[in-house]
VEXVOVO-741062 format. One record per residue (C-alpha): x, y, z. Coordinates in nm, 3 decimals, always signed. Example, Ala and Ser with C-alpha at 12.3 -4.5 7.8 and 13.67 -1.06 7.14 Angstrom:
+1.230,-0.450,+0.780
+1.367,-0.106,+0.714
***
This chain:
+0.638,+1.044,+2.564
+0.460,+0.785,+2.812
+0.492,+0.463,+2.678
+0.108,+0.414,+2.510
+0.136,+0.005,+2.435
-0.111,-0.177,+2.669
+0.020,-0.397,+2.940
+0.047,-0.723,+2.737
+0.188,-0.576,+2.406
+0.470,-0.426,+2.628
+0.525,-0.777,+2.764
+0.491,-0.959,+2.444
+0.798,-0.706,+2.319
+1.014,-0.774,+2.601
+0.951,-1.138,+2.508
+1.036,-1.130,+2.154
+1.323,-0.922,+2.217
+1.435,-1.198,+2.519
+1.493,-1.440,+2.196
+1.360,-1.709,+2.465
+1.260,-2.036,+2.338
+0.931,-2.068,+2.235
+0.898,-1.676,+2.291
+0.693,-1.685,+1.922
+0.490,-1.965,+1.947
+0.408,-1.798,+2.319
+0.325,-1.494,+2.084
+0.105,-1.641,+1.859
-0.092,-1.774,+2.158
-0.141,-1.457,+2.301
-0.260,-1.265,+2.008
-0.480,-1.518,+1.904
-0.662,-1.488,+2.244
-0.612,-1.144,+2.399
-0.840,-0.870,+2.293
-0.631,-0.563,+2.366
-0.391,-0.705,+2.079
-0.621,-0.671,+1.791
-0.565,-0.313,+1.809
-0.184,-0.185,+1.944
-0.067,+0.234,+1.860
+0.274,+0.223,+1.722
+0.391,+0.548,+1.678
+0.671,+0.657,+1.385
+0.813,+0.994,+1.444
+0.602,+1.296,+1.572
+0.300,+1.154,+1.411
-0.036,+1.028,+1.590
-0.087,+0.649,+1.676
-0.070,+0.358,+1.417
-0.304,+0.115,+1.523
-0.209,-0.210,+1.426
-0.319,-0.623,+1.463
-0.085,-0.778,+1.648
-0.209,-1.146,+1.539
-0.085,-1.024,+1.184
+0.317,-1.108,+1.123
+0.430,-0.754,+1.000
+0.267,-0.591,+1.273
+0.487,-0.791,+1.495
+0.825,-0.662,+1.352
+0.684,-0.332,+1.404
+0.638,-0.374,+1.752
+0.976,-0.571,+1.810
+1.180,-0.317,+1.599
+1.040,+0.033,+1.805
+1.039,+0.265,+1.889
+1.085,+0.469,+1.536
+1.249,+0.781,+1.476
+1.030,+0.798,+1.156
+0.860,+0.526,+0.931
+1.097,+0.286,+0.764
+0.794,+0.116,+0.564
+0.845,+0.164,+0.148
+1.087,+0.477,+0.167
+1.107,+0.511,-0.144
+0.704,+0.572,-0.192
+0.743,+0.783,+0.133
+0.978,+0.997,-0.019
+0.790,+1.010,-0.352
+0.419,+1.094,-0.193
+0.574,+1.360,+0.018
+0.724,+1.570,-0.283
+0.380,+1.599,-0.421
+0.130,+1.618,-0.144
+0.102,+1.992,-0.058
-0.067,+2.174,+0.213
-0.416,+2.218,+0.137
-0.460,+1.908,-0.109
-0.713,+1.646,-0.188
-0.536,+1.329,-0.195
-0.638,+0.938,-0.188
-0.501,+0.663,-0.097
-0.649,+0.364,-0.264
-0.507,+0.003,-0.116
-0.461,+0.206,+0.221
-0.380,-0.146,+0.368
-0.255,-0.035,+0.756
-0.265,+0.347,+0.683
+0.119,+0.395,+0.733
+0.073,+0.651,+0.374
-0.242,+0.759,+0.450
-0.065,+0.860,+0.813
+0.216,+1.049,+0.580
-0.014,+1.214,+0.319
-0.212,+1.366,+0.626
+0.048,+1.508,+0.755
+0.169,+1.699,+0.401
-0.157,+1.803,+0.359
-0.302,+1.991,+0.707
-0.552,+2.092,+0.825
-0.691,+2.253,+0.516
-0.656,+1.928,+0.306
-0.804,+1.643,+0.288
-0.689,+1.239,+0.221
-0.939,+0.974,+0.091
-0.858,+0.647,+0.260
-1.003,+0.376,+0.061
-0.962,-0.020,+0.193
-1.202,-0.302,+0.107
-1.018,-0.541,+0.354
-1.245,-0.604,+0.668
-0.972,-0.756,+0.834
-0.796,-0.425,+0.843
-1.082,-0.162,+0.901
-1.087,-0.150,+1.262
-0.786,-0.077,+1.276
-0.789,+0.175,+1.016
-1.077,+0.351,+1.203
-0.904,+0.389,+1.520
-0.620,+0.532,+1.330
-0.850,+0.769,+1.073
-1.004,+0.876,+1.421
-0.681,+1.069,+1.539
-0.698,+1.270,+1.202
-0.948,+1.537,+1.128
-0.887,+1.562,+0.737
-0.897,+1.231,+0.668
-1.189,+0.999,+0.577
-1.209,+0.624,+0.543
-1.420,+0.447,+0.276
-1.451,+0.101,+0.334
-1.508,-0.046,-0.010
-1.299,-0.134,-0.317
-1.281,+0.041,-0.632
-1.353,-0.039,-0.985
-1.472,+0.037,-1.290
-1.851,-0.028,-1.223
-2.079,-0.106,-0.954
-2.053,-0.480,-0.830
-2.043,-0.649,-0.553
-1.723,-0.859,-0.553
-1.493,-1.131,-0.347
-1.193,-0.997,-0.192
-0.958,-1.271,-0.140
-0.689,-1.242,+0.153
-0.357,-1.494,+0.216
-0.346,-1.593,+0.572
-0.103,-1.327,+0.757
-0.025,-1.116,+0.446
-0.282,-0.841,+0.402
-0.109,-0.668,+0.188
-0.202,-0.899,-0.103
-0.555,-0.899,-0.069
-0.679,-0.901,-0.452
-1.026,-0.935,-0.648
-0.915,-1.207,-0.796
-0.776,-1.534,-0.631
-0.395,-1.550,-0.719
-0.237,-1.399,-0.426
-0.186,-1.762,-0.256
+0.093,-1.831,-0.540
+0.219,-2.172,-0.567
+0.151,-2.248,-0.182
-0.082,-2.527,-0.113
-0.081,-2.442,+0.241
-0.132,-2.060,+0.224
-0.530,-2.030,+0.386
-0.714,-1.778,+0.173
-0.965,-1.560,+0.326
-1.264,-1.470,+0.177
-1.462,-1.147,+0.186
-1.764,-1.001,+0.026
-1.695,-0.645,-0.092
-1.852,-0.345,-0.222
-1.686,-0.202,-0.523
-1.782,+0.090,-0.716
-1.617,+0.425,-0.917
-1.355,+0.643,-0.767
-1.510,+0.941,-0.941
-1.832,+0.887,-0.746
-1.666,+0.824,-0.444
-1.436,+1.171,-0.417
-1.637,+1.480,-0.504
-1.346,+1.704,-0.518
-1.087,+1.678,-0.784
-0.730,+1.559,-0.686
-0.416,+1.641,-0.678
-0.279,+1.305,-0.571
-0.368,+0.950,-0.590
-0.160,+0.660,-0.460
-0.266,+0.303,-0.581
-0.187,+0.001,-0.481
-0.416,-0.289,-0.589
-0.282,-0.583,-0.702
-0.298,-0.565,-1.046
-0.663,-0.411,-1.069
-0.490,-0.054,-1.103
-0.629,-0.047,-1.464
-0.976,-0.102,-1.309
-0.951,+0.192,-1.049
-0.866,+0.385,-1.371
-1.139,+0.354,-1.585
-1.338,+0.396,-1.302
-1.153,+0.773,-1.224
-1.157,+0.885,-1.587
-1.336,+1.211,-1.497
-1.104,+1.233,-1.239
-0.798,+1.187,-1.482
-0.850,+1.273,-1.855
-0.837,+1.629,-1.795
-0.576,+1.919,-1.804
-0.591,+1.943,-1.415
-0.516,+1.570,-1.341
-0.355,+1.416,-1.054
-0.031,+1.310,-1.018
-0.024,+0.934,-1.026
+0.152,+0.675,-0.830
+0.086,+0.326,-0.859
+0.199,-0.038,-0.895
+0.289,-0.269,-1.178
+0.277,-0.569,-1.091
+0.292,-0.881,-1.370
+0.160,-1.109,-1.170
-0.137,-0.919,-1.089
-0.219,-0.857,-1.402
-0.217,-1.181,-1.515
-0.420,-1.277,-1.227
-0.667,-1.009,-1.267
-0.640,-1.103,-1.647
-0.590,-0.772,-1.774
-0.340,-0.694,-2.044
+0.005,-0.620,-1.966
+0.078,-0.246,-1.883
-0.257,-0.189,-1.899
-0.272,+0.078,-1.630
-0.001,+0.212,-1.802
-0.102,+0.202,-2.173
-0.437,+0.348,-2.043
-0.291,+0.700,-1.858
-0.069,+0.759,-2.177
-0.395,+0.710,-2.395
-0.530,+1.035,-2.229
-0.490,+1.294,-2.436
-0.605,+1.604,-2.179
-0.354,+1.540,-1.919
-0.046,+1.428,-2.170
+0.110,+1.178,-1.914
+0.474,+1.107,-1.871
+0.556,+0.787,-1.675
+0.892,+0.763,-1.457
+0.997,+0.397,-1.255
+1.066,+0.493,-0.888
+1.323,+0.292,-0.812
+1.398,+0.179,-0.476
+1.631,+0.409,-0.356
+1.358,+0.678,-0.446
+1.574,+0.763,-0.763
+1.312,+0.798,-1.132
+1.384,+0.635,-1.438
+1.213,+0.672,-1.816
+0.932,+0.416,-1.775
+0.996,+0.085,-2.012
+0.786,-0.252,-2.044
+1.091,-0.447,-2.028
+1.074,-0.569,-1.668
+0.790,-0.790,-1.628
+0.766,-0.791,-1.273
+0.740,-0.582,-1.004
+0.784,-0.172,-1.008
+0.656,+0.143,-0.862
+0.527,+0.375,-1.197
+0.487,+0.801,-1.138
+0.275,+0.941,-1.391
+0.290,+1.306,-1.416
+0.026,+1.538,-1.634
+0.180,+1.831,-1.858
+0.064,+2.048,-1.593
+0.262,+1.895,-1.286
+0.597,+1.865,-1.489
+0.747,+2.172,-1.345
+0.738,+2.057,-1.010
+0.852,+1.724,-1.081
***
């Protein structure tokens, strides 16, 4: 396959991988001022382009560590997704952050499916478009969900995306982390997706309880989704909602009978406990997934 990386991103990776000195502060230069990379295609496997910002730090080690037989990112929530998204399913992804799950969960799906991309982070969304672009079942929504209508700050550490939260507690004990502020839109999941689930991923930062409530006609009913989502103690506390709340709210459902599993890193389950108090991946599965668990 031709090599698809413009001009500059190819010389920016031959200049990271030269280990020169000064190659990183060179590449911090030329993302911050070059155009054509705020939006790179990184391709894993046989799948369509990734699009990512190469001004963010991750995105970097993705272009330095290429090309990629197949995506190395969380393989243990790879692995997890892809036992339960079938051909032909409605699935979303809420916290799609760069799409690399979205990217796997339209794939398992086809054609016939269809993936819900939801991510309130404008710093990632063009990105995201280019990438939802190259897929014909998927959709983006560019808000945040909740449990009401509102309209919200996101808050976004400098060059870590991935912990953009509603609340501000992502910057942790770092005076010198710059937080980023964004309006956002937030409102239900179960008026945003139309057509019942089979799947949701959720990934939040400690507002998982939130997107709950918001889904309960989504999820307190014998045809509920399979569930996976982060626990995160920190984000909780941040978002000051009660430990386990996510948690404590799917087993209060009576319809869909939850049982909860801890994916552990090596993709391996677990009985779920509330004896960690820091950081896991939870699988709730209704009464009427269990078979296929």
């Amino acid at each position: 396959m031709p090599d698809e990386l413009p001009l500059a991103a190819r010389f920016l990776r031959r200049l990271l991988r030269s280990r020169a000195r000064g190659a990183w502060r060179t590449a911090t230069t030329m993302t911050a001022v070059m155009p054509s990379l705020r939006a790179v295609p990184i391709r894993f496997g046989d799948w369509p382009p990734i699009y990512f910002d190469l001004r963010e730090g991750p995105a970097q080690g993705w272009l330095l560590s290429g090309p990629h037989a197949r995506c190395p990112y969380e393989p243990e929530i790879q692995r997890t997704l892809g036992q339960f998204a079938k051909p032909g399913d409605t699935v979303v992804d809420v916290g799609a952050n760069a799409g690399l799950h979205t990217m796997l969960l339209a794939q398992a799906v086809g054609p016939t499916g269809r993936v819900h991309a939801i991510e309130p982070n404008p710093r990632l969304i063009s990105c995201l478009e280019r990438t939802v672009a190259g897929l014909s079942n998927t959709t983006l929504h560019a808000c945040a969900v909740g449990d009401r209508h509102a309209q919200l700050i996101l808050y976004v550490p400098e060059h870590d995306d991935g912990q953009g939260s509603l609340a501000d507690w992502t910057a942790g004990n770092d005076n010198r982390t710059t937080v980023h502020t964004h309006p956002v839109r937030v409102m239900p999941l179960a008026e945003l997706v139309h057509t019942q689930p089979s799947l949701l991923k959720v990934d939040v930062e400690g507002a998982e309880v939130l997107v709950f409530r918001g889904a309960l006609p989504l999820l307190d009913r014998e045809d509920a989704p399979v569930i996976l989502f982060e626990e995160l103690t920190l984000g909780e506390h941040g978002m000051k909602v009660p430990p386990h709340a996510a948690a404590d709210l799917l087993l209060s459902l009576a319809a869909p009978d939850y049982s909860l599993e801890i994916v552990e890193h090596d993709g391996s389950r677990r009985p779920y406990t509330k004896e960690h108090g820091g950081w896991i991946n939870v699988l709730a599965v209704p009464a009427s997934r269990r078979r296929s668990a």
